[in-house]
BAFI-3210 file (N, C-alpha, C; in Angstrom, 3 decimals, decimal comma, padded with zeros to 6 digits):
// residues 267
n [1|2|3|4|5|6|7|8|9|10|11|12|13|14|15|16|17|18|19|20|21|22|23|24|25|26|27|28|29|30|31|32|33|34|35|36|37|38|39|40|41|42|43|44|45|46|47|48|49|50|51|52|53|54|55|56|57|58|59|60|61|62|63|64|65|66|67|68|69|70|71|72|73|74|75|76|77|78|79|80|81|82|83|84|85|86|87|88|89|90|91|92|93|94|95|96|97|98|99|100|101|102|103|104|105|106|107|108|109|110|111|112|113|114|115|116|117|118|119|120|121|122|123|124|125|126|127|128|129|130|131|132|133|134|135|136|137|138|139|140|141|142|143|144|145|146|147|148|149|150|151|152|153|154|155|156|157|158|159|160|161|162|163|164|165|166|167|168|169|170|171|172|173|174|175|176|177|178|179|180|181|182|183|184|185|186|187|188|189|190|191|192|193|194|195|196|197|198|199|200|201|202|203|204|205|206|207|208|209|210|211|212|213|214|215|216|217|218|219|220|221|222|223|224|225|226|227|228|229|230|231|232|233|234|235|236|237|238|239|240|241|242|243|244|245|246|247|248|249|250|251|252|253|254|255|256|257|258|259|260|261|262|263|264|265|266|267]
n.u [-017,794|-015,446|-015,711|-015,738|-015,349|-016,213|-019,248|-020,608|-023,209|-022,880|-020,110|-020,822|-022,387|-020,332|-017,940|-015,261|-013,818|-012,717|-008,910|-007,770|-006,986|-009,003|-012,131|-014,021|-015,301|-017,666|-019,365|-021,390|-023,768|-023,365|-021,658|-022,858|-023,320|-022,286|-022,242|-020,023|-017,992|-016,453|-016,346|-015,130|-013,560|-011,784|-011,038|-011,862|-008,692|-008,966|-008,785|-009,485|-012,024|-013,471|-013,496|-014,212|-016,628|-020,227|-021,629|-023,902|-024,021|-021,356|-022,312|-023,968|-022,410|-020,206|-021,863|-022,002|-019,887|-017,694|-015,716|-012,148|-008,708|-005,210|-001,729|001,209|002,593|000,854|-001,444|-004,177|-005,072|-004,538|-002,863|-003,981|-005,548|-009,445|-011,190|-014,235|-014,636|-014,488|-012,608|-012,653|-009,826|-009,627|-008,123|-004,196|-001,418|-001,286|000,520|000,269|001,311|002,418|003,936|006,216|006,713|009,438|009,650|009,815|008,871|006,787|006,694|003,036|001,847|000,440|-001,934|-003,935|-005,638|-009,575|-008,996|-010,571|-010,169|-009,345|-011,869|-012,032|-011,782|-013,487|-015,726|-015,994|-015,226|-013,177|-009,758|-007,401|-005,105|-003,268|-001,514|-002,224|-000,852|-000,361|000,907|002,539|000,537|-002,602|-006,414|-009,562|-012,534|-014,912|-016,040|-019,482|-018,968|-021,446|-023,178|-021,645|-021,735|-025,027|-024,573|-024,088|-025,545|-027,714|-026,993|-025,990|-023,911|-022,429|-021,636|-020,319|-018,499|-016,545|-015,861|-014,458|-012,414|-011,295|-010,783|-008,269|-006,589|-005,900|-004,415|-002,555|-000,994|000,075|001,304|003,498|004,571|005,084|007,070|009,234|010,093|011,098|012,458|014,633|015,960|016,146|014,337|011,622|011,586|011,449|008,613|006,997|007,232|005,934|003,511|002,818|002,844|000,921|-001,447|-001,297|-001,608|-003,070|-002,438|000,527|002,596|004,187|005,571|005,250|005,030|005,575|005,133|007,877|009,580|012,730|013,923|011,251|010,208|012,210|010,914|008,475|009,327|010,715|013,462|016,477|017,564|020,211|020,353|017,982|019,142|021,127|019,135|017,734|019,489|020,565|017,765|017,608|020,012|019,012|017,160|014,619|013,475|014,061|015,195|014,766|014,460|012,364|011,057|009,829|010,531|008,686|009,689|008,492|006,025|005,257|007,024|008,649|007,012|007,074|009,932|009,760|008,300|009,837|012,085|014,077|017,498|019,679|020,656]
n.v [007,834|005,405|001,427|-000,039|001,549|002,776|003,441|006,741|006,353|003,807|004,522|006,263|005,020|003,720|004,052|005,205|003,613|004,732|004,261|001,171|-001,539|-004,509|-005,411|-008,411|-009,493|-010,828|-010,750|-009,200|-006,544|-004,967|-001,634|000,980|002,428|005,698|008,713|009,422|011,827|011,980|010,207|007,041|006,975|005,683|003,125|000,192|-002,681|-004,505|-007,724|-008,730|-009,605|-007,260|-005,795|-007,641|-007,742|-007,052|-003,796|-003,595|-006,059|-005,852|-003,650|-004,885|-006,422|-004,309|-002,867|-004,814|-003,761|-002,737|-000,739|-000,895|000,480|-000,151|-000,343|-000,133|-003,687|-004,760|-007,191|-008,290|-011,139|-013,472|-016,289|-019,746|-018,368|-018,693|-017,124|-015,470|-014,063|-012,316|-010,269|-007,493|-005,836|-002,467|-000,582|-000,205|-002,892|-006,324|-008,923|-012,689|-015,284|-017,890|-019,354|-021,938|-024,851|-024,662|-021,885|-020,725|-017,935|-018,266|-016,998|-016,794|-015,604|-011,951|-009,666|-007,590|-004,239|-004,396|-006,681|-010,118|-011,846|-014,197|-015,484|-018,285|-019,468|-018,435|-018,950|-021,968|-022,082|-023,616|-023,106|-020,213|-020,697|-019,449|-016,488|-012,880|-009,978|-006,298|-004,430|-001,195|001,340|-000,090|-000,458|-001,562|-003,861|-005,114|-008,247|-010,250|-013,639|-014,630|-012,763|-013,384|-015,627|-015,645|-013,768|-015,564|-017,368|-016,206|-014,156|-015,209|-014,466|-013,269|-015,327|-017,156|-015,655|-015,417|-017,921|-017,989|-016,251|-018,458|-020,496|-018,864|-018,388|-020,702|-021,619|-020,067|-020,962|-023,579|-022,090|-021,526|-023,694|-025,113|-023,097|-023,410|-025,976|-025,906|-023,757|-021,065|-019,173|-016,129|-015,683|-016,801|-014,605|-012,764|-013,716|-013,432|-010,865|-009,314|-010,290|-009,313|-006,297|-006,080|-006,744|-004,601|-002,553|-003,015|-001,762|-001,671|-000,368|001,815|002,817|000,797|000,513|-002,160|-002,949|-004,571|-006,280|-007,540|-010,404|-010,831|-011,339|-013,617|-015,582|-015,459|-016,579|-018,615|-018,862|-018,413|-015,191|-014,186|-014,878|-013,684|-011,084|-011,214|-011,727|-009,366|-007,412|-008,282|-007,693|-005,300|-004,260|-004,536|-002,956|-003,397|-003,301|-001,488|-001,723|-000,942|000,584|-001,639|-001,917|-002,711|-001,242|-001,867|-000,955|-001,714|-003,464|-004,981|-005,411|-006,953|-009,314|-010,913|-011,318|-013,029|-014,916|-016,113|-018,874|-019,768|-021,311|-020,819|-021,123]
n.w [000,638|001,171|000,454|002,807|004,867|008,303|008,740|010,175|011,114|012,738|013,491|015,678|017,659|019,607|022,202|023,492|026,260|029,377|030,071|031,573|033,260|031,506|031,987|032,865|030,142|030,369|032,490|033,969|032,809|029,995|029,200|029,347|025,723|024,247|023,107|020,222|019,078|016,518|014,412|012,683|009,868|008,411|006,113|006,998|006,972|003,911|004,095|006,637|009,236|009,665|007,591|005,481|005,934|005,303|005,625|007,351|008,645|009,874|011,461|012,994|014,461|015,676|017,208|019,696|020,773|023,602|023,876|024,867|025,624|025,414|026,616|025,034|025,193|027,127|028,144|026,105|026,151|028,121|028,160|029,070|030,819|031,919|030,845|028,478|026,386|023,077|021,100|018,985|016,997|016,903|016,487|015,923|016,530|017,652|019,071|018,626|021,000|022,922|025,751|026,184|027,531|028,571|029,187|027,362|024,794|022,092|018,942|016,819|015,841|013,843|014,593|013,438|012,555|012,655|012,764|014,572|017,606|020,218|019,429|019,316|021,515|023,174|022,309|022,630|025,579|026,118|027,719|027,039|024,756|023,839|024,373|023,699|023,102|023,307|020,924|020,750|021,134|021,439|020,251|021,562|020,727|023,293|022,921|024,322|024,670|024,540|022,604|020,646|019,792|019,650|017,201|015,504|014,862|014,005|012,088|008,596|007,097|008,644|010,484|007,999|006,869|009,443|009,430|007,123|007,711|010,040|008,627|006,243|008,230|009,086|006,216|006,243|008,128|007,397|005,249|006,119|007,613|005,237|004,014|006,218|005,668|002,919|001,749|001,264|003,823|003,682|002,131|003,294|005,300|003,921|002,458|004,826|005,823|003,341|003,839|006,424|005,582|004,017|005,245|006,710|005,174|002,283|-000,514|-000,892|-002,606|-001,557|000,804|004,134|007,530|009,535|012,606|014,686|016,526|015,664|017,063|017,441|014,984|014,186|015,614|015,122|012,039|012,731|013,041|013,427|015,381|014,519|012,176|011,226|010,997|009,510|006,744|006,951|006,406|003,744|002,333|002,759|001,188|-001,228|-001,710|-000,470|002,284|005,016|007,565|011,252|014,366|016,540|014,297|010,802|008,025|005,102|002,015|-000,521|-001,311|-003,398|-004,577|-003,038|-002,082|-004,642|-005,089|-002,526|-003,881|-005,578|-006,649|-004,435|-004,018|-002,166|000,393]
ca.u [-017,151|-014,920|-017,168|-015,773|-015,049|-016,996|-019,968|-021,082|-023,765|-022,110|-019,132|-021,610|-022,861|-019,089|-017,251|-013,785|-013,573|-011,228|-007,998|-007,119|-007,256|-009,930|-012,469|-014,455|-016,949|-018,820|-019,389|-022,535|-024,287|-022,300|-021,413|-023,565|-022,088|-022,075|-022,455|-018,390|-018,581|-015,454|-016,615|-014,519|-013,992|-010,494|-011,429|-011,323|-008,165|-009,925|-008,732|-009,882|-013,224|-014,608|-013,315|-014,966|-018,640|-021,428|-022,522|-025,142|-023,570|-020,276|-022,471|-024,133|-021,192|-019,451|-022,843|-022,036|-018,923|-017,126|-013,864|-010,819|-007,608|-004,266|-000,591|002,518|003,043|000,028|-002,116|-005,589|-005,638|-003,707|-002,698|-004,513|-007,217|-010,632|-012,096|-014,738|-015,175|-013,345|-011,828|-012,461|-008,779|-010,188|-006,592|-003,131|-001,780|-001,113|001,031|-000,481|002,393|002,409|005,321|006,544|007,305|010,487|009,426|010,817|008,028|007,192|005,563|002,342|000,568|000,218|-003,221|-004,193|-007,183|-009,995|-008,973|-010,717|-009,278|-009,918|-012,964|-012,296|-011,935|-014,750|-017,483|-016,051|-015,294|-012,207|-008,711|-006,561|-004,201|-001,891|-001,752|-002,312|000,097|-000,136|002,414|001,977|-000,907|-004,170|-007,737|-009,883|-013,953|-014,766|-017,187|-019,237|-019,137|-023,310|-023,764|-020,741|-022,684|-026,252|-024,690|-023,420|-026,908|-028,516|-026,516|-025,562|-022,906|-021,249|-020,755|-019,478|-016,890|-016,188|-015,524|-013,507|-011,420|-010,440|-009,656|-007,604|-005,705|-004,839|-003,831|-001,645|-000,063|000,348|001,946|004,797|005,309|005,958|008,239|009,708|010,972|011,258|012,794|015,713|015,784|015,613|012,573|010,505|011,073|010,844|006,931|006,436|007,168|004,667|002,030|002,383|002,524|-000,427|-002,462|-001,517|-001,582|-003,171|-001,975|001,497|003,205|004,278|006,611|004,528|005,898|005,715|006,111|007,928|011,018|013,532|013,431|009,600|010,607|012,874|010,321|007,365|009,310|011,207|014,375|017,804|017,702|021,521|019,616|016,566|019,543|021,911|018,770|017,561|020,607|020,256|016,654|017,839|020,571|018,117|016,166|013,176|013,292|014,457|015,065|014,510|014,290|011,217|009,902|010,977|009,567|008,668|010,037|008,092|005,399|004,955|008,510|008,648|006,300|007,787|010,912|009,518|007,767|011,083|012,602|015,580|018,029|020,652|019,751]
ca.v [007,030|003,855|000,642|-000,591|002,336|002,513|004,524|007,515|006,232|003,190|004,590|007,040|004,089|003,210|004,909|004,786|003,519|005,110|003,661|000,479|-003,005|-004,947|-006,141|-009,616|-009,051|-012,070|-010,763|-008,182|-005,692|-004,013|-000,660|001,640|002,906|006,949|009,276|009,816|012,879|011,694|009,468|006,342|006,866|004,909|001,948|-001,767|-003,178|-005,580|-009,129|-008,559|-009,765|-006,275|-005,340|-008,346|-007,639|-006,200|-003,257|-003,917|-007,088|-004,966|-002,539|-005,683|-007,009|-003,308|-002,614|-004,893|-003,773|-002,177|-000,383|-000,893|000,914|-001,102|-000,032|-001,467|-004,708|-005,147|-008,199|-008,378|-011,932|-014,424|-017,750|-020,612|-017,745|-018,735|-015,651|-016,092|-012,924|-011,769|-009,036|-006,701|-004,778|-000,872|000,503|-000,970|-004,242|-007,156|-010,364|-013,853|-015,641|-018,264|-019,607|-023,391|-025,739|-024,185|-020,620|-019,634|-017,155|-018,344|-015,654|-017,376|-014,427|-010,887|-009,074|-005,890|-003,154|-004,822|-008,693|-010,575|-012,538|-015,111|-016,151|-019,933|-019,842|-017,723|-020,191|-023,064|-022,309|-023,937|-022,303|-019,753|-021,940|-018,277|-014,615|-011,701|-008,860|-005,074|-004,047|-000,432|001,424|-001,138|000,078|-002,925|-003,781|-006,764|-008,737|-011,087|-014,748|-014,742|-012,110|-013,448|-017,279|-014,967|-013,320|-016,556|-018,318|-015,277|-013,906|-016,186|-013,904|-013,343|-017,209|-017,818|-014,247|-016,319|-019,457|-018,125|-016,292|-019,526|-021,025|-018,356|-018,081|-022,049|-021,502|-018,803|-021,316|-024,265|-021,882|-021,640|-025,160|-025,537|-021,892|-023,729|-027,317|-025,864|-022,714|-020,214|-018,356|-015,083|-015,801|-017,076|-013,408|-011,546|-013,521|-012,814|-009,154|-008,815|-010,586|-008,197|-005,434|-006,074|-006,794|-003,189|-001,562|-003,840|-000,821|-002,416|000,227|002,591|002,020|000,431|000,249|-002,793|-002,819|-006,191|-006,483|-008,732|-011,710|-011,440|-011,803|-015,002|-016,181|-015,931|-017,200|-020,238|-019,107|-017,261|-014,144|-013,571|-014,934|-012,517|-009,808|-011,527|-011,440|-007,746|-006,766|-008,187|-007,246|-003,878|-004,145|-004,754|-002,041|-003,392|-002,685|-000,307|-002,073|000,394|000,633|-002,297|-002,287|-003,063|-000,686|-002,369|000,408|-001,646|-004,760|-005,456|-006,397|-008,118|-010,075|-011,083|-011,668|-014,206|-016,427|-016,797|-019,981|-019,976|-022,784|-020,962|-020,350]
ca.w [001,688|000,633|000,461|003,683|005,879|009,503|008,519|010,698|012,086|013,342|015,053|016,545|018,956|019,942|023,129|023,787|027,495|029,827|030,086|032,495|032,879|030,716|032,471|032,062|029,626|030,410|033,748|034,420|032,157|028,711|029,877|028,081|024,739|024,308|021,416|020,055|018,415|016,368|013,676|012,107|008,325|007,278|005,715|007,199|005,734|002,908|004,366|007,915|009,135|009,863|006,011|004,438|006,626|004,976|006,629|008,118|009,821|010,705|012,242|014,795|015,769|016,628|018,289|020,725|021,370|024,560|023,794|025,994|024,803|026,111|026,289|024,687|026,083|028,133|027,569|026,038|026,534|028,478|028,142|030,329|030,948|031,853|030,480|027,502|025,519|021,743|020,795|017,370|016,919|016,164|015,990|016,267|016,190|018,564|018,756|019,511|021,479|023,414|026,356|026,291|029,105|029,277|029,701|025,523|023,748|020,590|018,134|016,294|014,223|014,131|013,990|012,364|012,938|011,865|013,121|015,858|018,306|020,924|019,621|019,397|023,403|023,750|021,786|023,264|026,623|026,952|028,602|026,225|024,318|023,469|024,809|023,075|023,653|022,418|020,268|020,849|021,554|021,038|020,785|021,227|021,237|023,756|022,796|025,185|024,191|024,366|021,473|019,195|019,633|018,686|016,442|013,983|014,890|013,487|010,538|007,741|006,499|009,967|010,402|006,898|007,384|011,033|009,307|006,272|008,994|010,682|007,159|005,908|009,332|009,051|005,137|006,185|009,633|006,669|004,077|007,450|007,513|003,745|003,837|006,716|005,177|001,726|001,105|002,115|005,202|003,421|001,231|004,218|005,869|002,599|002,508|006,136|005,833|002,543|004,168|007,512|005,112|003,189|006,295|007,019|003,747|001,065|-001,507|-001,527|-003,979|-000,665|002,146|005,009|008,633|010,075|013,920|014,918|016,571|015,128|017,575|017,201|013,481|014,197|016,241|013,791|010,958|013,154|012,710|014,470|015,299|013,714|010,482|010,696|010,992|008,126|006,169|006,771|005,637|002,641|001,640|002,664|000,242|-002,236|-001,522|-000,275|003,343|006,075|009,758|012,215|016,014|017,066|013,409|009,505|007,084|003,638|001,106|-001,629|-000,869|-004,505|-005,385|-002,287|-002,526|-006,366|-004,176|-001,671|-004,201|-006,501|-006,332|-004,506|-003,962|-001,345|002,231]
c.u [-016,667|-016,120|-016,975|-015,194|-016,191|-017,901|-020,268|-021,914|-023,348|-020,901|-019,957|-022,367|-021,781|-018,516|-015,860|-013,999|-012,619|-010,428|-007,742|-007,119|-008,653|-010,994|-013,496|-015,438|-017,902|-019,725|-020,747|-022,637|-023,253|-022,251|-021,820|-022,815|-023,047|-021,692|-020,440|-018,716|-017,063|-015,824|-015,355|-014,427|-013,154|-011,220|-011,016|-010,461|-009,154|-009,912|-008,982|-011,122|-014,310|-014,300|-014,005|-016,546|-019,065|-021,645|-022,679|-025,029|-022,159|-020,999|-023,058|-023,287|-020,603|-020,788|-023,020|-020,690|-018,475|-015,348|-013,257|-009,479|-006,387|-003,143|-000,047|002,805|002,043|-000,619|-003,324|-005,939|-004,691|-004,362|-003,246|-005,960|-008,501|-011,479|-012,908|-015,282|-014,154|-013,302|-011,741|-011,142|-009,400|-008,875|-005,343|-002,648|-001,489|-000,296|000,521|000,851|002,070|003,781|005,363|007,011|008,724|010,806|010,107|009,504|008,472|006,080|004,522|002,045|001,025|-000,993|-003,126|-005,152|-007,948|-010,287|-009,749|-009,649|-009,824|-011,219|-013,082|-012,236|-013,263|-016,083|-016,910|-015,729|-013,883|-010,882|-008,145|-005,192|-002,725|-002,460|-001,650|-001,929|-000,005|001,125|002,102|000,503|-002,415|-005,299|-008,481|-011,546|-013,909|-016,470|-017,807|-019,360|-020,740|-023,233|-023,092|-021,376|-024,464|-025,969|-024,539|-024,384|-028,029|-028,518|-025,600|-024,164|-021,999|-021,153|-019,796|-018,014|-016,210|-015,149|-014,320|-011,580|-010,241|-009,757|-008,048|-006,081|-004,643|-004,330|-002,602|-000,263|000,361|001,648|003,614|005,531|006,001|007,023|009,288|010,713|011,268|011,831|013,290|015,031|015,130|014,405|011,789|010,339|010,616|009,160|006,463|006,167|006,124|003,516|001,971|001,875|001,621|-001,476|-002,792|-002,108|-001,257|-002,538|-000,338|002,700|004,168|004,870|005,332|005,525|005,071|006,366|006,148|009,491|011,639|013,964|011,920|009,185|010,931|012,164|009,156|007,744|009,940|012,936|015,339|017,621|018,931|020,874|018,705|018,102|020,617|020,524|017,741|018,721|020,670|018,816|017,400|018,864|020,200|017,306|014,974|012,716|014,179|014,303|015,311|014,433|012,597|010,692|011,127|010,142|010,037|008,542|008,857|007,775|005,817|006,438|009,286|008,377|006,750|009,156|010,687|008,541|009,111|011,555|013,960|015,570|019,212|019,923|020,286]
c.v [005,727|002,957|-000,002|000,180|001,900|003,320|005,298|007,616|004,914|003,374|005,511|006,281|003,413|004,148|004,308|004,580|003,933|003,928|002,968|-000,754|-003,655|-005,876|-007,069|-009,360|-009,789|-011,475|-009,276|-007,466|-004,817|-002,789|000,310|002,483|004,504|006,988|009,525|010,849|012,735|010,243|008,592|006,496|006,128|003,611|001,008|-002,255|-004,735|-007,151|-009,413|-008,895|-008,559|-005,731|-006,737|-008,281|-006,765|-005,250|-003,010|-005,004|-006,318|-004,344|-003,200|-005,944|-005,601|-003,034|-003,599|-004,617|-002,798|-001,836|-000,353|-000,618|000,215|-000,784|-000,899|-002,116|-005,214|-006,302|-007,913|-009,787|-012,901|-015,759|-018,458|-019,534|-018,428|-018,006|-016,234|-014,810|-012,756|-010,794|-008,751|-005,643|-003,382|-000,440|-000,328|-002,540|-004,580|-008,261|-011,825|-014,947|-017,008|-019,019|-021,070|-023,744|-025,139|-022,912|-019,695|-019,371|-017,347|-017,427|-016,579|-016,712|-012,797|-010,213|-008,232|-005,215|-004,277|-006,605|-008,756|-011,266|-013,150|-016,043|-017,593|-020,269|-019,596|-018,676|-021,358|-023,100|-023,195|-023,089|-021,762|-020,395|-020,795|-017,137|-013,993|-010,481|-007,360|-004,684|-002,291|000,088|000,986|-000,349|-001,252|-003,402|-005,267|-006,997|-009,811|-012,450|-015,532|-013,829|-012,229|-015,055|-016,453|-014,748|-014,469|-017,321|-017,580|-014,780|-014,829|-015,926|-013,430|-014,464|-017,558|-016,549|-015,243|-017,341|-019,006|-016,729|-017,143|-019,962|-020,571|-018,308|-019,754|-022,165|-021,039|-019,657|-022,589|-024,011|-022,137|-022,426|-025,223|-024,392|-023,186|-025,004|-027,225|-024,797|-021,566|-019,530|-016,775|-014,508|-015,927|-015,963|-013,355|-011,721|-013,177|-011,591|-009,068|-009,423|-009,694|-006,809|-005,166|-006,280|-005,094|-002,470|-002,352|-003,013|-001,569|-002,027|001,104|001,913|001,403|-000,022|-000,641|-002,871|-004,376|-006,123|-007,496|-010,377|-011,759|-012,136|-013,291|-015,992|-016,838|-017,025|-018,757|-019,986|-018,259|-016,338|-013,388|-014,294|-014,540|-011,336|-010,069|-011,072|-010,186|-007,108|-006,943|-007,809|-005,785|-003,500|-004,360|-003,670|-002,261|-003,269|-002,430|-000,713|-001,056|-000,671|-000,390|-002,142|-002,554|-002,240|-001,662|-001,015|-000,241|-002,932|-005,640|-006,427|-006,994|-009,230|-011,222|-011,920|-013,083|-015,562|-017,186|-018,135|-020,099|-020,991|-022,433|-020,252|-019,491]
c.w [001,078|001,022|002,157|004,633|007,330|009,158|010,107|012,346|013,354|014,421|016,213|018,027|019,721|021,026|023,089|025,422|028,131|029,971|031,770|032,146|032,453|031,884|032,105|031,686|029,440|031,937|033,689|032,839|030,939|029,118|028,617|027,134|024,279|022,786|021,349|018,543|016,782|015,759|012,730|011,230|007,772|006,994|006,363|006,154|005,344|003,483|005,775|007,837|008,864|007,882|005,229|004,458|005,869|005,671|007,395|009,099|010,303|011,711|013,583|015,260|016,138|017,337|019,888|021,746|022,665|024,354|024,737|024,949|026,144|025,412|025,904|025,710|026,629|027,342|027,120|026,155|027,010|028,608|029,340|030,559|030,464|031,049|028,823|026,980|023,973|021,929|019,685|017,996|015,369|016,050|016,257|016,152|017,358|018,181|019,707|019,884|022,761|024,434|026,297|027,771|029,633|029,291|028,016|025,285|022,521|019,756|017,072|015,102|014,704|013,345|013,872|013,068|011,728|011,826|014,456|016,484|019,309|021,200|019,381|021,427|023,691|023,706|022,183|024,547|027,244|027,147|027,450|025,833|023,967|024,114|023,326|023,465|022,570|021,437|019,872|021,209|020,629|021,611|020,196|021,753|021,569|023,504|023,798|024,293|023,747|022,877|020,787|018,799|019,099|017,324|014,800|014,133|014,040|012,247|010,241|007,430|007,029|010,213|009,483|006,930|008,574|010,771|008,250|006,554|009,890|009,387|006,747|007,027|009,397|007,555|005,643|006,846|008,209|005,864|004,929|006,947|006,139|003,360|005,067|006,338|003,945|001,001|002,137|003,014|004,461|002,657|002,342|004,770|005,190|002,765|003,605|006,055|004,616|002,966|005,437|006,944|004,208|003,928|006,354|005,981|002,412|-000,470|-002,102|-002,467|-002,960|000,617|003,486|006,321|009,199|011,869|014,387|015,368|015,848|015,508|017,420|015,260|013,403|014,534|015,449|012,450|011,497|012,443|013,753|014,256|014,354|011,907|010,087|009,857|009,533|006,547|005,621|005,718|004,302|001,626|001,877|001,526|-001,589|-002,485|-001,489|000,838|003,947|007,308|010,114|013,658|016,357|015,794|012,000|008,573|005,676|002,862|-000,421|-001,895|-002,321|-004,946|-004,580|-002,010|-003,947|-005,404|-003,731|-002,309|-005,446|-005,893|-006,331|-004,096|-002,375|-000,038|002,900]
res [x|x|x|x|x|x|x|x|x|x|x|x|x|x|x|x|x|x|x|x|x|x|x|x|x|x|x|x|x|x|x|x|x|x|x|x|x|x|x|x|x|x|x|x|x|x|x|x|x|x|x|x|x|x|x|x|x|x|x|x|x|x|x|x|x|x|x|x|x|x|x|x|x|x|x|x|x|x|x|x|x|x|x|x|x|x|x|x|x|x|x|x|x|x|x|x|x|x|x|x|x|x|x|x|x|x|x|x|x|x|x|x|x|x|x|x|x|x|x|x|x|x|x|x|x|x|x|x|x|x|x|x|x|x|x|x|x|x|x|x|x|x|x|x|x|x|x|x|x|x|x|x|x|x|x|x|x|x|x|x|x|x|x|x|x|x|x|x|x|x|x|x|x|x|x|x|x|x|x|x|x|x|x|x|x|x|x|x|x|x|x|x|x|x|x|x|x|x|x|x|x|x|x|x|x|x|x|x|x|x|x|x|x|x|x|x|x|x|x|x|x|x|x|x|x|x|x|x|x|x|x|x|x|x|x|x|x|x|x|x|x|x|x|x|x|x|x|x|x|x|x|x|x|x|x|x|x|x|x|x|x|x|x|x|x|x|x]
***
């Protein structure tokens, strides 16, 4: 078994919940979790919390989890929401988005299988500062805000994963800013797209589909949509990716990547 797959016995204490709206998992009793005869084995991608956990601490925090599966589009967590629980992403991804005073969606992040989510609301209790929207079909364990505050009082090595989580996540919102005031339009995708596609598929050598529309593109990187699509065109003419219908396949992370740290001069 890879070193960071879901072992056996672990997904074996996990249910899939039928399908509807999520309900508050702060609110009454965890809904008892059932044998799934239908064991997890793909690996946690590597830069994800549940891919950096030990184990033995992966296997407490999915032990307290409650799966809820959620269609394209639907929310797993809205903005201003009271609500005080996280969210481990078991399958699919999500986009963290938030609306401005004058009703424009701006795209923040995009999580993976394997990422949490909302747990800075959750341990502090105050209002959701962004939503969290499916982007296809999401399978998603809620955690309550009591056993993710146990769990980082308890294990050493789920706090410091927790903490070098938040880090990495404000490295990542930094690197933005400095793509943003310092370097062409088409480089700042190019690194966007190899860091989505290495979330997905740290391998990097192999096409990886990316699902992201192209304003969610413009949006993420802070730029025009007619300059996501000027600069598709040209990675594609490069041969390093393939826009498609709601996604961008990366034909080839590695020499994308190579790409988006060159030092260009024209925008």
């Amino acid at each position: 078994m890879p070193p960071n797959a879901l072992p056996a016995d672990e997904a074996a204490d996990i249910h899939l919940s039928r399908a509807g709206s999520a309900a508050r998992a702060d609110d009454g009793p965890m809904h008892r979790r059932t044998r799934d005869p239908r064991p997890v084995t793909t690996p946690w991608p590597a830069g994800t919390l549940l891919g950096r956990l030990q184990p033995a601490a992966r296997g407490v925090l999915l032990a307290q989890c409650r799966l809820q599966r959620f269609k394209a589009g639907e929310q797993l967590i809205r903005q201003g929401g009271s609500d005080r629980h996280a969210l481990i992403l078991m399958s699919g991804q999500v986009k963290v988005a938030l609306v401005d005073s004058s009703g424009i969606e701006v795209v923040l992040a995009i999580r993976h299988r394997g990422d949490i989510v909302g747990e800075l609301a959750a341990l502090t209790g105050e209002p959701r500062t962004a939503s969290v929207i499916a982007i296809g079909q999401v399978t998603a364990g809620i955690v309550r805000w009591t056993a993710l505050a146990e769990l980082i009082s308890t294990d050493g090595e789920a706090a410091r994963e927790l903490f070098r989580t938040q880090a990495h996540r404000l490295e990542w919102a930094n690197q933005r800013r400095v793509d943003f005031a310092a370097r062409p339009a088409r480089l700042k995708i190019a690194r966007v797209l190899a860091d989505l596609a290495a979330a997905v598929d740290s391998g990097a050598s192999r096409p990886v589909r990316v699902e992201l529309k192209q304003r969610e593109l413009a949006s993420l990187v802070g730029v025009s949509l007619n300059t996501v699509e000027r600069a598709l065109a040209w990675l594609k003419k490069q041969g390093h990716v393939q826009p498609g219908r709601g996604a961008v396949t990366v034909l080839d992370g590695a020499a994308l990547r190579a790409l988006s740290e060159a030092d260009g001069s024209n925008p």
